[in-house]
PASEBA-1860 file (N, C-alpha, C; in nm, 3 decimals):
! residues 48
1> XXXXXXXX> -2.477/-2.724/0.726/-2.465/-2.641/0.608/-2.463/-2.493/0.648 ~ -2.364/-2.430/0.579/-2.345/-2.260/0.620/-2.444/-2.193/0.546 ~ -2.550/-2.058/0.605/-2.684/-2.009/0.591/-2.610/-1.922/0.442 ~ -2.715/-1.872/0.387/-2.655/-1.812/0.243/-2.570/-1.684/0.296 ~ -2.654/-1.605/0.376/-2.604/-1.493/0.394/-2.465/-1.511/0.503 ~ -2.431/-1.602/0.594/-2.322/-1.597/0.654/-2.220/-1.609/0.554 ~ -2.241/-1.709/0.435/-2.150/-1.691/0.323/-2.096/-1.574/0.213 ~ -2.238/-1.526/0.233/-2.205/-1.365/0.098/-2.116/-1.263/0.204
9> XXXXXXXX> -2.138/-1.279/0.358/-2.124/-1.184/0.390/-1.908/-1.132/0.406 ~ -1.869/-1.018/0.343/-1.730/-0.957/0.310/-1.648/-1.004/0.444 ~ -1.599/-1.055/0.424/-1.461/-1.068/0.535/-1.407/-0.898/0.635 ~ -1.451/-0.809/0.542/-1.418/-0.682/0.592/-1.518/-0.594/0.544 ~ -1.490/-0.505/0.614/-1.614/-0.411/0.595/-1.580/-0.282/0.451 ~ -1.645/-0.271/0.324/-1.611/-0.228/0.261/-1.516/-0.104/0.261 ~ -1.550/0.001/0.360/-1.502/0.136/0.422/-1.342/0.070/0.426 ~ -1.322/-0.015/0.556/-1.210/-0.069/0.585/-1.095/-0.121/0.479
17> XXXXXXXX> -1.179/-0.176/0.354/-1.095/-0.236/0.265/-1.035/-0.153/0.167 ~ -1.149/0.006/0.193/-1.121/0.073/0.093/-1.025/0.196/0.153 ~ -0.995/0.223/0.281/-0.935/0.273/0.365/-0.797/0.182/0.338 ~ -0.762/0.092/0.357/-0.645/-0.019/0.375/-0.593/-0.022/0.233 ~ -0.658/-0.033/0.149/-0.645/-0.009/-0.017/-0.550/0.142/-0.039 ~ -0.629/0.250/-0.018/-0.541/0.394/0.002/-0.406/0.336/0.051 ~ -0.411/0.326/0.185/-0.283/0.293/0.253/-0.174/0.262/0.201 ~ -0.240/0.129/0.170/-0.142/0.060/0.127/-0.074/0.102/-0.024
25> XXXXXXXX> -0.115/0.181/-0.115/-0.137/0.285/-0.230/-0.014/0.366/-0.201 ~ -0.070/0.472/-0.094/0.012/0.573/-0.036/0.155/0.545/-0.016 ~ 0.171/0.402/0.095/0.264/0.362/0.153/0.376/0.340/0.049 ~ 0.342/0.245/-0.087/0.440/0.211/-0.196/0.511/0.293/-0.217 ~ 0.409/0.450/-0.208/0.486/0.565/-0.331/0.568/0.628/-0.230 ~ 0.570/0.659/-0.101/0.674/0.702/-0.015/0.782/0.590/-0.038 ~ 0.748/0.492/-0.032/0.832/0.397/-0.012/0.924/0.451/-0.138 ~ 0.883/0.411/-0.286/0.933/0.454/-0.408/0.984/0.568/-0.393
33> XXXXXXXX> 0.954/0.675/-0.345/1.008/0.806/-0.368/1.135/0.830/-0.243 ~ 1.121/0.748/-0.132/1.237/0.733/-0.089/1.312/0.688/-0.112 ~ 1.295/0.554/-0.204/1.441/0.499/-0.276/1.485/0.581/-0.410 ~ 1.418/0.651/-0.483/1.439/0.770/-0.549/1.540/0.837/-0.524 ~ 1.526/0.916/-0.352/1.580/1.003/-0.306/1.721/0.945/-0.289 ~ 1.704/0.860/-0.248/1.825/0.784/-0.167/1.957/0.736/-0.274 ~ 1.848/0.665/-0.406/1.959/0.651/-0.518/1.988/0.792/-0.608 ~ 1.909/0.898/-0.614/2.030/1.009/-0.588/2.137/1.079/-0.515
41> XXXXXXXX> 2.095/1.040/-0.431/2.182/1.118/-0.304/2.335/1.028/-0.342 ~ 2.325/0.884/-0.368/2.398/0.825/-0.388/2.462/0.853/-0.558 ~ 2.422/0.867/-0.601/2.460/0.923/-0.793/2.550/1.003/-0.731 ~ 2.504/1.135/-0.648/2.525/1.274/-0.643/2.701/1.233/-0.567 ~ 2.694/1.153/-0.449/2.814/1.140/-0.395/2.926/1.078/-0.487 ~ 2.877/1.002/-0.537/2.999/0.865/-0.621/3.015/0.965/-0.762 ~ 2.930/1.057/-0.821/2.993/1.147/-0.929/3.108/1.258/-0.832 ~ 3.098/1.294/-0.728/3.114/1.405/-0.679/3.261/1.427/-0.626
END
């Protein structure tokens, strides 16, 4: 049988999850704001 506390205890360390959380946050909106950029750049040529 697994002890109580080996069970409660987080797979990751809160700091880490909450560090990786940002990240991964951050990462979307570059991501988003580069396809932003990119499907203007593309508007801008095909009107142009």
């Amino acid at each position: 049988m697994v002890s109580i506390e080996k069970s409660m205890k987080p797979s990751r360390s809160i700091i880490g999850d909450t560090l990786y959380t940002q990240y991964t946050k951050l990462h979307m909106k570059q991501i988003r704001e580069w396809n932003k950029r990119q499907q203007e750049k593309t508007t801008t040529l095909t009107s142009s």
